[in-house]
C-alpha positions in Angstrom: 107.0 51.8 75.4 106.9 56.0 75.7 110.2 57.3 75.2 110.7 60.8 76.5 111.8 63.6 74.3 115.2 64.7 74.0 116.0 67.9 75.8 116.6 70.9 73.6 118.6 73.2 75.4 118.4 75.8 72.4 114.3 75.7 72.4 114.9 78.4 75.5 116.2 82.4 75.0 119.4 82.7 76.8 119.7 85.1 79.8 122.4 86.3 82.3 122.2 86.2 86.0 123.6 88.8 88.2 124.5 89.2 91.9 124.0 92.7 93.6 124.6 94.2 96.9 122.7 95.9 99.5 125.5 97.0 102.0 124.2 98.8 105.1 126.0 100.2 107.9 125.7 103.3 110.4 127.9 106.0 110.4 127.1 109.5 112.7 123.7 108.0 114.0 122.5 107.7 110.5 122.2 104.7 107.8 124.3 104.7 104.9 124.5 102.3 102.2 127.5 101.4 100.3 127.0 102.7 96.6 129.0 103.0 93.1 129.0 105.7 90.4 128.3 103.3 87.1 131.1 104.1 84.5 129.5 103.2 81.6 126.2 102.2 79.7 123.2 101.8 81.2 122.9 104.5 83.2 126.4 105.6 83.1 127.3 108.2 85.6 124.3 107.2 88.0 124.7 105.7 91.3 123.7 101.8 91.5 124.1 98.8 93.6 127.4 96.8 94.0 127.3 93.6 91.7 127.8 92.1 88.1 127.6 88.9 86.1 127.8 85.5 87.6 130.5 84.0 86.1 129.9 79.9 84.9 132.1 78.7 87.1 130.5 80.4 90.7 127.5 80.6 92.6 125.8 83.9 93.1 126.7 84.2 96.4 130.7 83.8 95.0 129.9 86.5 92.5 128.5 88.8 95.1 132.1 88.5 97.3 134.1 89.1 94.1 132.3 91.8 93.0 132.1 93.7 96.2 135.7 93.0 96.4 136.2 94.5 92.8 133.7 97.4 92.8 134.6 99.0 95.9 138.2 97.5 97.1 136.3 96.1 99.8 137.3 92.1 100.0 138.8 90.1 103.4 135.9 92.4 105.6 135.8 91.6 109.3 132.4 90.8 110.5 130.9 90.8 107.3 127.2 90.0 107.5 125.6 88.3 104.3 122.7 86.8 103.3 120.4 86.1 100.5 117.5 88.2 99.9 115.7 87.5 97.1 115.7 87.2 93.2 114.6 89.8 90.9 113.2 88.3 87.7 111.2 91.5 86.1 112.0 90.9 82.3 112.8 94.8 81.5 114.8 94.9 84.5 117.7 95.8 82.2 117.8 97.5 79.1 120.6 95.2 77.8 118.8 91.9 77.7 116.9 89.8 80.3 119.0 89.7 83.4 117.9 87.6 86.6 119.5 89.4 89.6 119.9 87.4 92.9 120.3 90.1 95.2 121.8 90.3 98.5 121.7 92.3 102.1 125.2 92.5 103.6 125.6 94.7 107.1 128.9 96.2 108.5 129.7 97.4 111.7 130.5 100.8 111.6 134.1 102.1 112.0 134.6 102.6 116.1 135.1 105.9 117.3 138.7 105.5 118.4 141.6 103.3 117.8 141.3 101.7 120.9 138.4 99.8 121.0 137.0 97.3 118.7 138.7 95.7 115.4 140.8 98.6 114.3 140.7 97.3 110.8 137.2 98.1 111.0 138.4 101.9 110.6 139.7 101.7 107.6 136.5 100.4 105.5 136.1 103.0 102.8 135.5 102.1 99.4 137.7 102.4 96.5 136.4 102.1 93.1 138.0 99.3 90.9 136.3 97.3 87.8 133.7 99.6 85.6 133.0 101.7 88.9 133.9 105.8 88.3 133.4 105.9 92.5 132.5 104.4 95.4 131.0 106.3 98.5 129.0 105.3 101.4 126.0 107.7 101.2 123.2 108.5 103.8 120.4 106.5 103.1 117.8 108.8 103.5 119.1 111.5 101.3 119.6 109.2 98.4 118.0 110.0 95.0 116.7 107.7 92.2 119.4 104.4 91.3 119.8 102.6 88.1 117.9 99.5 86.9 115.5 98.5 90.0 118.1 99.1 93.2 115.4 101.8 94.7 113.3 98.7 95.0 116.1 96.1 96.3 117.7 98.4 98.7 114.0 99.5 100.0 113.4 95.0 100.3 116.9 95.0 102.5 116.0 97.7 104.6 112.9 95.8 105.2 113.9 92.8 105.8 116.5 93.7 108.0 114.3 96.0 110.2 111.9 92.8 110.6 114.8 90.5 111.7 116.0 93.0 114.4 112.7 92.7 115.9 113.2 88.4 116.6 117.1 87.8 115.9 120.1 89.1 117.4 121.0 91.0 113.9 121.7 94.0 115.8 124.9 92.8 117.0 126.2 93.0 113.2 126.6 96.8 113.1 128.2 96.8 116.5 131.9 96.6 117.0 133.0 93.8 119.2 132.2 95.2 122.2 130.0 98.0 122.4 127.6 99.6 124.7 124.2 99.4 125.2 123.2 102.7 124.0 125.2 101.7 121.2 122.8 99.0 120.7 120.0 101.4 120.6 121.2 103.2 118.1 121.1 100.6 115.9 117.0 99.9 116.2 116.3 103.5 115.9 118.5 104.1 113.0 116.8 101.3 111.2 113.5 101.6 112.2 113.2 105.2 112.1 111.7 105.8 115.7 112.7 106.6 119.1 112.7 104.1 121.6 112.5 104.6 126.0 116.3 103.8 127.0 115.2 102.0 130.5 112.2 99.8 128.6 115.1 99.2 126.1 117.7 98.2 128.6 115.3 96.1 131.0 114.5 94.0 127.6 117.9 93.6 126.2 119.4 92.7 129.8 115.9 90.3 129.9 116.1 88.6 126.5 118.7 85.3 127.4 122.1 84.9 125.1 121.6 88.3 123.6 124.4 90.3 125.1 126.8 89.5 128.1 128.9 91.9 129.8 132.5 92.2 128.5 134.6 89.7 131.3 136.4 92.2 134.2 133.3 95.3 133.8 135.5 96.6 130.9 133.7 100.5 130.7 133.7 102.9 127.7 135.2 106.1 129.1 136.3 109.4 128.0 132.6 110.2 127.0 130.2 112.5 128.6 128.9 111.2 132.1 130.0 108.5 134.0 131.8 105.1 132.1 129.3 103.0 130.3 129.1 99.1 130.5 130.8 97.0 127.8 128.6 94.3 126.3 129.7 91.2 122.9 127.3 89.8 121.4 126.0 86.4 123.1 125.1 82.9 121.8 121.4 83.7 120.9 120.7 83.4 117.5 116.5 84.0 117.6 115.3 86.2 120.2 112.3 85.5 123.1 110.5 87.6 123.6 111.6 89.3 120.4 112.0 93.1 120.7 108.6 94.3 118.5 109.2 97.9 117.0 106.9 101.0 117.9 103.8 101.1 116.2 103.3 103.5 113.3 102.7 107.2 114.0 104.5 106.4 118.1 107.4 108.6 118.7 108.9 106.2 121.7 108.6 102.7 122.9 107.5 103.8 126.3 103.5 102.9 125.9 102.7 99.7 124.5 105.5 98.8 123.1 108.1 95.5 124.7 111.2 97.7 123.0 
């Protein structure tokens, strides 16, 4: 009779596992990603992801809340979007000791433009820095310089990924208010995919593409802009989107030619 060996949990190196934050939104027609100023060793003073330590007691996904909550002040968020994107596992990842991050993308509606439409709490979602955080700023993505430890690389994976979900779910909707228009809507794929898309091609596949949007009940219109009062649209049932709304091919300026957004 084979017996099996008895497991030595002290034959292994201890590590630690983290949880860190990719927080997107758009503010003024432009990404910006939700960052803290690190207040101590490693790479004091630079800017890095939200996260820390998972704790023994809580899941990564736990940790992530918490620490979002006690990096930036930002906790109970309204139409917080999160969701796992992968694990980073490089063994110099961090100059302390090996440290598995699981690391997350989390999108926000911006703030609305005025206090009347939308979830007014929405207006009030800037970041104050708690824990070992000096600051914490939402900062334009694209004018961003080098982070600490590998963030370059897990912010430039969210990005990604959430670029390439826009194109077959109904992701969009998260950086929408509650009701929102449909240029609003475009905004959204051409802040995230970098490229201009043809509003009437947009609209025709939007208004085409079953459960993605429905019109606010009553023809609620956003007014007080330039031109005339623009539609009202929620998010609808649709989870994936078909046809799903491809992005422009590299080097096109629009989606006019060739292109189903």
């Amino acid at each position: 009779m084979t017996t099996t060996p008895a497991y030595d949990k002290y034959a292994f190196e201890p590590f630690a596992v983290t949880a860190d934050l990719a927080v997107l939104t758009i503010r003024a027609g432009a990404l910006h990603v939700l960052l803290v100023e690190r207040g101590q060793e490693p790479y004091a003073g630079q800017w890095a992801l939200p996260g820390g330590f998972v704790a023994p007691d809580e899941s990564a996904e736990t940790a992530a809340r918490r620490e979002l909550a006690e990096e930036t002040g930002l906790s109970e968020v309204s139409g917080l979007h999160l969701e796992q994107l992968r694990t980073y596992s490089e063994p110099d990842r961090d100059p302390r000791m090996r440290v598995v991050t699981v690391a997350f993308a989390a999108l926000l509606p911006g703030p609305p433009p005025d206090s009347v439409r939308g979830d007014p709490h929405l207006a009030s979602l800037e970041p104050r820095a708690g824990s070992d955080a000096a600051q914490a700023r939402w900062l334009p993505y694209d004018t961003l310089g080098p982070l600490a430890f590998d963030h370059d690389r897990i912010l430039a994976d969210a990005r990604e990924r959430v670029g390439a979900k826009l194109e077959y779910s109904s992701l969009a909707t998260a950086f929408c208010p509650p009701e929102f228009t449909l240029g609003e809507l475009q905004q959204v794929y051409e802040t995230v995919w970098g490229a201009e898309l043809d509003r009437p091609n947009f609209r025709r596949k939007v208004l085409a593409t079953p459960g993605f949007v429905e019109p606010v009940p009553g023809g609620a219109k956003l007014t007080g802009g330039r031109g005339k009062p623009a539609a009202l649209y929620r998010a609808g049932a649709a989870v994936a989107l078909y046809p799903p709304l491809l992005r422009p091919s590299l080097g096109s300026a629009s989606a006019s030619e060739g292109s189903p957004a």
